[in-house]
C-alpha positions as CSV (number, residue, x, y, z in Angstrom):
1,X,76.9,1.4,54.4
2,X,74.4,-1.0,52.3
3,X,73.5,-4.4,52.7
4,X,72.1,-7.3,51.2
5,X,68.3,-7.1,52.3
6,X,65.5,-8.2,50.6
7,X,64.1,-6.4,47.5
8,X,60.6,-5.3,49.2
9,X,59.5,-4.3,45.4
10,X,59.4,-7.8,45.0
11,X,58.5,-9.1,48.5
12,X,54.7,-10.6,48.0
13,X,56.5,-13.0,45.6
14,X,59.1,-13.7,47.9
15,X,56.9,-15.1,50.8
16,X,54.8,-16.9,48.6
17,X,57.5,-18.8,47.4
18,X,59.1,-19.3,50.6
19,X,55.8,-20.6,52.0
20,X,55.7,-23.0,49.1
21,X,59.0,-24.1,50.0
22,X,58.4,-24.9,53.5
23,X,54.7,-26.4,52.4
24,X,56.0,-30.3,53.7
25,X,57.3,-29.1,57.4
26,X,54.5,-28.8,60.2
27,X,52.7,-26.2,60.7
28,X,54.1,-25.0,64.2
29,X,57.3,-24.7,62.4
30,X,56.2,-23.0,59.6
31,X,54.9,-20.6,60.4
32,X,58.3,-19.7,63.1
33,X,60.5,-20.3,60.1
34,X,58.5,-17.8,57.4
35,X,58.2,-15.3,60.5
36,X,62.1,-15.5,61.0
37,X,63.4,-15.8,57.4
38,X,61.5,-12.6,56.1
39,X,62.2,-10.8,59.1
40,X,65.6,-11.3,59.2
41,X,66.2,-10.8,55.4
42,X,63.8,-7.3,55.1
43,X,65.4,-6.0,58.6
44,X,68.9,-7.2,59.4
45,X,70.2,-8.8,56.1
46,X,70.6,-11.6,53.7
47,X,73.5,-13.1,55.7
48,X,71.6,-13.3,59.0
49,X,69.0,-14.9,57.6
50,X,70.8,-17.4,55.7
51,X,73.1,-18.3,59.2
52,X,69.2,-18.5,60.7
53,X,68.4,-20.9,57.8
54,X,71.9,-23.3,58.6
55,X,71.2,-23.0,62.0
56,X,67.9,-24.7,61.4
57,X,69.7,-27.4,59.3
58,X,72.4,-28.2,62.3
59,X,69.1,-28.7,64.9
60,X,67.1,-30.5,62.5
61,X,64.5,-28.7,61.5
62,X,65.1,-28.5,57.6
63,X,66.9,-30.8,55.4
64,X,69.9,-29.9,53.4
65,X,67.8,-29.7,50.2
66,X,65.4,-27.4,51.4
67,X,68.2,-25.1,53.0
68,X,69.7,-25.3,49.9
69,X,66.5,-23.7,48.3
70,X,65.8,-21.1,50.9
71,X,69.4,-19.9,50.7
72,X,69.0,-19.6,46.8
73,X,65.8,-17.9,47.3
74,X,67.3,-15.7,49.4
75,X,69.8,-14.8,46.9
76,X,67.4,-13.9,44.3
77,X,65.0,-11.7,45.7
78,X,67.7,-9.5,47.5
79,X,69.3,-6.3,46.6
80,X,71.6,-3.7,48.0
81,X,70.0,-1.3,49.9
């Protein structure tokens, strides 16, 4: 069965962005979140990593805006596979 994962054609774009995105957090937690985000997305899927993202909202770590973006980003840069 395919899933939404991310579209590793386009990937180096992808984590640039994302790191771009997460430029305003600390860096102990960005580097956790970048780690997580493109490992859940290129591995699992799409929807893991955007419950991982909300998760991160709900404790804290992100604001709604930038969850907002992630999960958008997310969406993009994904493809069936």
């Amino acid at each position: 069965m395919k899933r939404r994962k991310l579209d590793m054609r386009r990937d180096y774009e992808f984590r640039y962005l994302l790191g771009k995105l997460l430029e305003g957090l600390p860096e102990g937690v960005v580097g956790s979140l970048k780690g997580t985000i493109y490992a859940k997305a290129s591995n699992i899927g799409i929807r893991e990593a955007r419950d991982y993202i909300l998760k991160k909202k709900e404790d804290g770590t992100i604001d709604e805006v930038t969850a907002k973006k992630l999960i958008d980003l997310l969406y993009k840069y994904s493809v069936y596979r």
